[in-house]
Every structure is written in structure tokens, then in C-alpha cells.
C-alpha positions in Angstrom: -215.5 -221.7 -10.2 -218.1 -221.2 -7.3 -216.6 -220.5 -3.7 -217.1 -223.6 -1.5 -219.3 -223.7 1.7 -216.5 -223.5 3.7 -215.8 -220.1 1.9 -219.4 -219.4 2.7 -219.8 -220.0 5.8 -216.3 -218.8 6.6 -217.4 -215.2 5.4 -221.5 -215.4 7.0 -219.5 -216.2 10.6 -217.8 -212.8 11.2 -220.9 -210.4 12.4 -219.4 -207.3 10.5 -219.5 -209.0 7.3 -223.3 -210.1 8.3 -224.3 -206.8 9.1 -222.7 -205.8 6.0 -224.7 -208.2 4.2 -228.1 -207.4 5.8 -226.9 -203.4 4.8 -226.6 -204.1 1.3 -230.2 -206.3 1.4 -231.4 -202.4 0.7 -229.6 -201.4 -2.3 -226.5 -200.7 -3.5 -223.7 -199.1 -1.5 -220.3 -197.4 -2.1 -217.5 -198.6 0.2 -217.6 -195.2 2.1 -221.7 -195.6 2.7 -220.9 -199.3 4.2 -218.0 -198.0 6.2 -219.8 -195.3 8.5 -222.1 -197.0 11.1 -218.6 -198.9 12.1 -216.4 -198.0 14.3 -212.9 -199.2 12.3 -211.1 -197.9 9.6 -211.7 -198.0 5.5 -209.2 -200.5 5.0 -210.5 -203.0 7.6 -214.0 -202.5 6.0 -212.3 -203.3 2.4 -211.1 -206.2 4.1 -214.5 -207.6 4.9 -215.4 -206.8 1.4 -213.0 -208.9 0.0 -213.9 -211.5 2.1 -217.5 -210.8 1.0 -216.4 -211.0 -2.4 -214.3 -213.7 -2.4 -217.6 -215.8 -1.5 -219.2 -214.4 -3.9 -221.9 -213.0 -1.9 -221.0 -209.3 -3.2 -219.9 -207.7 -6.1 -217.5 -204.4 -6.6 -217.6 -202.2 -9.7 -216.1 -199.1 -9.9 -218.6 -196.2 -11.2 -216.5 -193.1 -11.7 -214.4 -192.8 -8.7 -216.5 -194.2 -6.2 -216.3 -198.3 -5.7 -219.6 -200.1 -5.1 -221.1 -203.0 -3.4 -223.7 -205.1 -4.7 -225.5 -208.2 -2.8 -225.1 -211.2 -4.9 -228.6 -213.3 -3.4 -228.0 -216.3 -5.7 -224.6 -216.9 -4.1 -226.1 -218.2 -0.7 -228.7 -220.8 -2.3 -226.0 -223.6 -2.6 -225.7 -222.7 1.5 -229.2 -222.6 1.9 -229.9 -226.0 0.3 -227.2 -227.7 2.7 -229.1 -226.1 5.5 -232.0 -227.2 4.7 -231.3 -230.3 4.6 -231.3 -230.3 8.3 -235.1 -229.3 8.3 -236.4 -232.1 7.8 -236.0 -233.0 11.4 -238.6 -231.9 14.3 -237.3 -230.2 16.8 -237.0 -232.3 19.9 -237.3 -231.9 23.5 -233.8 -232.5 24.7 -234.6 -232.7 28.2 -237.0 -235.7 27.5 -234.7 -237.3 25.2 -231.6 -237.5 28.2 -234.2 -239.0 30.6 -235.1 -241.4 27.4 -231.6 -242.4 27.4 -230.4 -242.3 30.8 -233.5 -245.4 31.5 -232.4 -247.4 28.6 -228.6 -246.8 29.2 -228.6 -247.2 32.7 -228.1 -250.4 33.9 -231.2 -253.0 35.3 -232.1 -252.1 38.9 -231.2 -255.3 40.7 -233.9 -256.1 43.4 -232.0 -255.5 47.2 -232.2 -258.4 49.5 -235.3 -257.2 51.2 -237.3 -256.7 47.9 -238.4 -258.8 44.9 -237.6 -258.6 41.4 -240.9 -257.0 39.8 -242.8 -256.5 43.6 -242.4 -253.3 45.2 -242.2 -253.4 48.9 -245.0 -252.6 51.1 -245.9 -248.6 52.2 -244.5 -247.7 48.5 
């Protein structure tokens, strides 16, 4: 069974387990190799990993005695459809959009006793 896109994006939001990811986008890596540029210990990384695993974003065979990683690309293509769903849509200028809707939500200036409806008043 494939991991859900809560299992996903539940792995992609610790930054660890993206760096991790964006490590093994070079090749594959024993456990030890990932482990080194961070600052915890081997059984926290192995955590990650089985995280990372459990997504299905990595592999982890044994060769000899050392344990390896392997990026699994095809496993983030059901995530990457979802997402891009949401491409579809220009970016827009939010700024311009809350002055778009603060004139058509705010409610019709009503002319003061002095002025009226539709003429402005005079030195405006």
C-alpha cells in the first residue's frame, strides 16, 4: 500500500528529514555518512530515517555491515500532483485584492446633510 499525503507531508515538514532528503539527491549514503553534518546522535538520525522510510521517500538495505540510504524520487509524484493542482492559479496582489474587498464590503457612503447623494461638495 502507498503512504498517504499526510504521511508525506508529515515526513517533508521536519527540516532534518529535508536536508536529509536533499543529501541523498547525490547518491547513496550509509547511515553513518547522513549522520555527520548533524549535530544529534545515530539513533535520532535512524529515527528520521524511519520516518523517511515509512513515506516511502527512502529505502534501507543492508550491504555487508554497513546500512544504506537510497532516495526513492517516484515516491513524491503523488505529492507533487496534489501541489500542482494549486498552480493553476496566478498569483495575486493581496494588497489590491483587501482594498477590492473592503469597497464592495463596506457599506454605501450615505450623503451627510450638507452634501448630495452623487455631487461632491464644492473646493473638493
Amino acid at each position: 500500500m502507498a503512504p498517504s499525503l499526510d504521511t508525506i507531508f508529515a515526513a517533508l515538514s521536519d527540516p532534518t528529514r529535508r536536508a536529509i532528503l536533499t543529501m541523498l539527491l547525490e547518491d547513496d549514503m550509509a547511515v553513518t555518512d547522513v549522520a555527520e553534518p548533524f549535530e544529534m546522535s545515530l539513533a535520532a538520525i535512524s529515527k528520521h530515517l524511519v520516518i523517511l522510510a515509512n513515506a516511502g521517500l527512502i529505502a534501507q538495505e543492508k550491504r555487508g555491515r554497513v546500512k544504506w540510504c537510497k532516495l526513492q524520487p517516484d515516491a513524491l509524484r503523488e505529492a507533487s500532483v496534489w501541489m500542482q493542482g494549486f498552480g493553476q492559479f496566478e498569483a495575486i496582489n493581496l494588497d489590491a485584492f483587501e482594498r477590492f474587498l473592503e469597497t464592495e464590503l463596506a457599506p454605501a457612503a450615505l450623503p451627510g446633510p450638507d452634501e448630495d447623494a452623487g455631487e461632491e461638495a464644492p473646493g473638493r
